[in-house]
N, C-alpha and C positions, 0 to 999 in steps of 0.2 A: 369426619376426617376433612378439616377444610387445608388442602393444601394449594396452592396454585396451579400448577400443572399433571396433565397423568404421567408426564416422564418420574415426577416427583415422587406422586402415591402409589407407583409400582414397587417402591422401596418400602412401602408401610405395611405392616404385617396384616392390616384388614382391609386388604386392598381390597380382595372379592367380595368381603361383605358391604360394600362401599358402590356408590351409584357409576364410578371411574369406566370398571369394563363396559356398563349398559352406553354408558357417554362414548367411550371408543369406537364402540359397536355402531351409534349413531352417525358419529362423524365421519365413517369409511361409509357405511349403507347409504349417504345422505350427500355424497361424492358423485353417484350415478345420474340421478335425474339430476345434477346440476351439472353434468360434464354432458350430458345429452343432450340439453335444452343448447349450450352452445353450443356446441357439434351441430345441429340442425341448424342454427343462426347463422353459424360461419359458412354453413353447405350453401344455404341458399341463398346468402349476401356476395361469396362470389359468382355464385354462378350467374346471378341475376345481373349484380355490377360487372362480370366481363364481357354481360352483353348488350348492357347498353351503356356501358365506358366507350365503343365504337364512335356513336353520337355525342359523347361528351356528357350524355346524361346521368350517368350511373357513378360519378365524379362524389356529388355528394353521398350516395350509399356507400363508396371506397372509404369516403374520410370518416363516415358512421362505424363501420366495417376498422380502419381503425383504431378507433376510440372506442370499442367494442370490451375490452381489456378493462376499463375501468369501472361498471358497473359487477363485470368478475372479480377482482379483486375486491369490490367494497363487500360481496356477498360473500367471498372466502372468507377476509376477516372477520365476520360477524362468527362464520361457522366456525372459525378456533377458539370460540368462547365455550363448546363442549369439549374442548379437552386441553385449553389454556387458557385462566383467565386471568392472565396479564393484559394492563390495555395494545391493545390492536390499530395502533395510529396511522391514519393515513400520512400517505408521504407527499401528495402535492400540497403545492402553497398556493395561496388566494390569486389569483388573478390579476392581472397590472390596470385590469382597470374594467367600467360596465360591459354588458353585452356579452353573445356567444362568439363573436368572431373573434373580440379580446381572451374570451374562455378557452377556446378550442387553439388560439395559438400559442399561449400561455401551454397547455397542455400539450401539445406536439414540440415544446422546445424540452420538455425536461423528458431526463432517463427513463422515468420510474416510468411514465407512460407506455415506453414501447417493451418497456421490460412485463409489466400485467399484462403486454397485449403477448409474449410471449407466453405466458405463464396460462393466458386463456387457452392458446392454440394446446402446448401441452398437455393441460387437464385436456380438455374436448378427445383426443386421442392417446393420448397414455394414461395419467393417473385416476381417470376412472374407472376402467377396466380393470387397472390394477385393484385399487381400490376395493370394487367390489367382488373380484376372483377371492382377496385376501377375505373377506367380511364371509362369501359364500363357502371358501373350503373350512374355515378354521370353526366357522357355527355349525356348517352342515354336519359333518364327520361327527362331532358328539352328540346334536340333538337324534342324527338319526340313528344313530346306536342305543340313546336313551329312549327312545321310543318306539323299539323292536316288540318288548311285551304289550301293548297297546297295539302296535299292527297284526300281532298275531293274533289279538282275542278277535279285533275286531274285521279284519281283513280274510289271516291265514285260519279261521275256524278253530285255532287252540293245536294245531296240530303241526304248521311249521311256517314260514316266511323268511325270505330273502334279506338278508341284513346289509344293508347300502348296496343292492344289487353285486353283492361281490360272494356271498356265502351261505350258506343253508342254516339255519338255525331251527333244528326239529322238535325242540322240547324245552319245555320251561326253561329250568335251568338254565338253558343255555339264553334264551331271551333275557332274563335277568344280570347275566352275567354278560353278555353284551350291554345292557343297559348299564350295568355297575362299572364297566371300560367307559361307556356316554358318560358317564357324570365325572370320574378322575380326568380325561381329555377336556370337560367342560370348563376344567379349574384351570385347567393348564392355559385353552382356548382364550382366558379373561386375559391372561399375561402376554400373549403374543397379542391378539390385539390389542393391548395397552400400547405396547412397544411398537408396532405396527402403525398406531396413530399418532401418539408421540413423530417417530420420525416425520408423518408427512407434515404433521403439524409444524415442526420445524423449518423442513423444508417450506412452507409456505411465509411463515415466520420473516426468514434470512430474504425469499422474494422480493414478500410485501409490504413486509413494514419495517418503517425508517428503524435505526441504530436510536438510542438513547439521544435526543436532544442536546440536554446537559451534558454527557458524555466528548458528543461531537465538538460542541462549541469550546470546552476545555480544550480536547486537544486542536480545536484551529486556535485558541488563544495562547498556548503553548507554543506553535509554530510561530504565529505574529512577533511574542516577545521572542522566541528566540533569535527571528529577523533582527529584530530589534536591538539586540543586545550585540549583534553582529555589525552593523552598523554605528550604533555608539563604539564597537570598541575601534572599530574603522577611524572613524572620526574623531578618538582620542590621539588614537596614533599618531594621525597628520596632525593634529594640534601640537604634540609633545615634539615631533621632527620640525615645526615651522617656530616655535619656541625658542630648541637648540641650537636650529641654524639663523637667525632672526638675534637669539640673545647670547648663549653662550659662545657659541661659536663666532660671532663678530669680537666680542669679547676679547677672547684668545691672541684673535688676529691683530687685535690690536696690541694686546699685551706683547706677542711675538717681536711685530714691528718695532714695538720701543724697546725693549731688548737689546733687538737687532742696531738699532740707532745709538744705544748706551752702549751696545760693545765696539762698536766702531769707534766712539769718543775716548772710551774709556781706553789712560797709557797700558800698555806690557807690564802685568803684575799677578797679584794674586786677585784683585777685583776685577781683571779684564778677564781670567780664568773662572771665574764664579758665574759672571755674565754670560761667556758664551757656555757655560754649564747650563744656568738659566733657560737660553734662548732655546737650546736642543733638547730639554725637556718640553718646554711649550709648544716646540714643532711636533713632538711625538705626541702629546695630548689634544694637539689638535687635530692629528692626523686621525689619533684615536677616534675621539669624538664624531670625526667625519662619517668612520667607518660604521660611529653607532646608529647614527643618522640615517643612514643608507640602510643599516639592518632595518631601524622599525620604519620607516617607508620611503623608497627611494623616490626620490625626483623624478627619473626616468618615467616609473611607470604612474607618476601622477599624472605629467607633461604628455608621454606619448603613449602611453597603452602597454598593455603586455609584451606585443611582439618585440618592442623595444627594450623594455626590461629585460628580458629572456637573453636577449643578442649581449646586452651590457654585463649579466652575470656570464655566461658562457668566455664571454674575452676575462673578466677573472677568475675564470676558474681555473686550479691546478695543471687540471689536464686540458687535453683540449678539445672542442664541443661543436659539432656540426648543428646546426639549427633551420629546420624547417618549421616554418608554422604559415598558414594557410586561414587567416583570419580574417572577415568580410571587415572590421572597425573596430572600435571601440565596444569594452564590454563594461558592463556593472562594475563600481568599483570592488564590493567585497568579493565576485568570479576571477577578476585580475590581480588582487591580492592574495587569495587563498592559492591559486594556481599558480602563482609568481612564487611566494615561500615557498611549495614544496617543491617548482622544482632548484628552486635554491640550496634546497638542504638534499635532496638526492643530489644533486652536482656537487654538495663538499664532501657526502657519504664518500663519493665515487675519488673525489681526492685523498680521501684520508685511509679509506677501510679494502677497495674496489684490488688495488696495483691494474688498473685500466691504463692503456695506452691511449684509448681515444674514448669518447662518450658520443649521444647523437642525443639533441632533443627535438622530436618531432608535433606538431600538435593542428586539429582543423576545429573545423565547427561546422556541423553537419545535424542533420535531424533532429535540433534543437536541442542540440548536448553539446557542449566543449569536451575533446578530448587531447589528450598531452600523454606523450610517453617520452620517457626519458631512459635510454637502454648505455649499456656500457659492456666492453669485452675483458673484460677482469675477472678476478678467482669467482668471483659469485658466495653463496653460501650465507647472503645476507638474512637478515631474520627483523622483519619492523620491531619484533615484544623485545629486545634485545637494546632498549638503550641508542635507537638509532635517531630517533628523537621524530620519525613519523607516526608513531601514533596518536602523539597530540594533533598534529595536521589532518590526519585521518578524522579526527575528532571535529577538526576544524571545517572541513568540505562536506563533512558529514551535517552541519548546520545547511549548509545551500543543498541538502538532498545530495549530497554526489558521493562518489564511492572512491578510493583507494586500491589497486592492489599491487601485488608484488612475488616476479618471478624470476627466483633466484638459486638455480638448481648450484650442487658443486661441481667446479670447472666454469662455471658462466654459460651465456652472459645472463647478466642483469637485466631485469624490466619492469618497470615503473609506471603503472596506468594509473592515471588520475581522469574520473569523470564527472563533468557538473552538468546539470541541466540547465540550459541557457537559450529560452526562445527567442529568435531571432525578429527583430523588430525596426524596421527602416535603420533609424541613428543607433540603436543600441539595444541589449539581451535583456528581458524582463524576467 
């Protein structure tokens, strides 16, 4: 039966006839001297290191003591090869450069290290005990029931014996038919400890060894483009808004202007009535345009940062909009963007859907998160699935790791949390 794991071959109908349970059996039984050999290491590496850490001596036995964790872990992994054998990959990487003192700092800067030094202490006091309590009750209880007739020929004279010190067994029959309980328990005993060493196996598993490589690397390169693709659409943006206002939009103005100069010339008729038809359409189209401008990236918050942004929508907005915000400077542009749109589009919700009298947008930056709320005292009852048009934004802050939500009981009021992660860095959020 060659399958990978024993979690696997406990599902295969010849599990017991299969090497699996004798492997299970090994790997819990084979848990004890390795959990006691460190347990006596660690006993007397501090006892020894806290006493002559006084002098400063016992300095290097701490940092041995340690880095203690990493020759356990390498001998863990070897031993999940009896009851898994998927490879077992260690999780440090190479060293930044020769010698032990590059070795050993190398090795105290990364997780994995003080996490096998956890995993050492652990095992040394819990999972061997366990370990072998589980190995001792679940083999003892059926071998010694299976070998009740053999104690009694050879022990009890044929005439009676103690069956696991718990019951009198006076006569044949009855020794064989405790034996015949020893062997149906022994079948069962294969299956708990398969399952038994499966979990710890896993448990060691999820510890010690790294995630799928390949796996990892997809999804950091997932992340990356997604950066990425946030950024190009950042920077299409401002290309498209410096374009419009650059080409179209001087344009216009121009077109306006001479209009405006042809209707003035032009006598009282039907052509000076076409003209200034003309010219009030071009004001409206440009006024248009101005305002598309401002949709896909306004000036403001190019020029001055969010907090300015935020002030400049609040004075257009319908209703009217207290603003707090509590910002050390300037942040990333896609943090200032994403948190600029929505709270743009919750301030036209609150115009259009809210009957709010007043709104408030509050927002700080603190433990390396941007946070914004945007609240309003209006019917409430809103619902984001509902066509409000934040779930694409949700989508959108959900690119920079940050969350959305939304609480909007009926009666009101409204509340609108937006959080981005945003560590704070001298000039600006990375």
């Amino acid at each position: 039966m060659r399958l990978p794991t024993v979690r696997q071959a406990l599902a295969h109908p010849r599990y017991l006839l299969s090497a699996w349970p004798w492997r299970a059996a090994g790997y819990l039984l084979s848990s004890a001297p390795v959990g006691l050999a460190v347990l006596m290491v660690l006993l007397v590496g501090v006892v020894v290191g806290g006493v002559l850490a006084v002098v400063l001596v016992g300095l290097p036995l701490l940092v041995v003591l340690a880095l203690s964790g990493l020759p356990v872990a390498a001998l863990e992994r070897r031993r999940l090869r009896l009851v898994d054998s998927r490879p077992a990959r260690s999780p440090h990487r190479a060293p930044d450069g020769p010698g032990p003192a590059v070795w050993a700092r190398t090795r105290f800067r990364e997780p994995a290290t003080w996490r096998e030094l956890g995993f050492a202490l652990v095992l040394a006091t819990v999972l061997w005990p366990l370990d072998l309590l589980v190995a001792a009750v679940v083999l003892g209880v059926p071998l010694g029931l299976l070998g009740t007739p053999l104690v009694m020929a050879t022990v009890g004279g044929g005439e009676e014996v103690r069956v696991l010190k718990l019951w009198l067994a006076t006569s044949w029959p009855q020794a064989f038919a405790a034996a015949a309980v020893g062997l149906l328990l022994l079948a069962v005993s294969g299956y708990v400890l398969g399952a038994v060493a499966a979990g710890r196996a896993e448990l060691t598993r999820v510890l010690l060894v790294p995630a799928d490589p390949e796996r990892q690397e997809r999804v950091a390169e997932l992340v990356r483009s997604r950066v990425r693709l946030v950024d190009a659409f950042e920077a299409e943006r401002r290309r498209i808004e410096r374009d419009l206002h650059d080409g179209a939009q001087q344009r216009l103005v121009a077109l306006s202007m001479t209009l405006g100069l042809a209707r003035l010339d032009a006598p009282p008729g039907p052509l000076a009535d076409q003209l200034a038809k003309a010219h009030d359409e071009a004001g409206k189209a440009l006024a248009e345009l101005r305002d598309l401008i401002h949709g896909i990236h306004p000036k403001v918050l190019a020029d001055h940062g969010l907090g300015a942004a935020v002030a400049d929508a609040a004075d257009r907005s319908a209703v009217p909009v207290d603003v707090t915000l509590d910002l050390p400077g300037r942040l990333p542009e896609a943090v200032e963007a994403a948190a600029y749109f929505v709270v743009c589009e919750a301030l036209a919700n609150v115009g259009r859907h809210s009957g709010a009298t007043r709104a408030e947008v509050t927002g700080r930056h603190d433990g390396g998160q941007l946070a914004l709320e945007v609240r309003d005292d209006g019917r409430g009852g809103a619902d984001a699935g509902r066509g409000s048009g934040l779930t694409g934004l949700a989508d959108r802050v959900s690119v920079l790791d940050g969350t959305i939500s939304l609480s909007s009981p009926p009666g009101g009021p409204t509340l609108l949390r937006v959080e981005i992660p945003c560590e704070w860095r001298t000039e600006h959020c990375a």
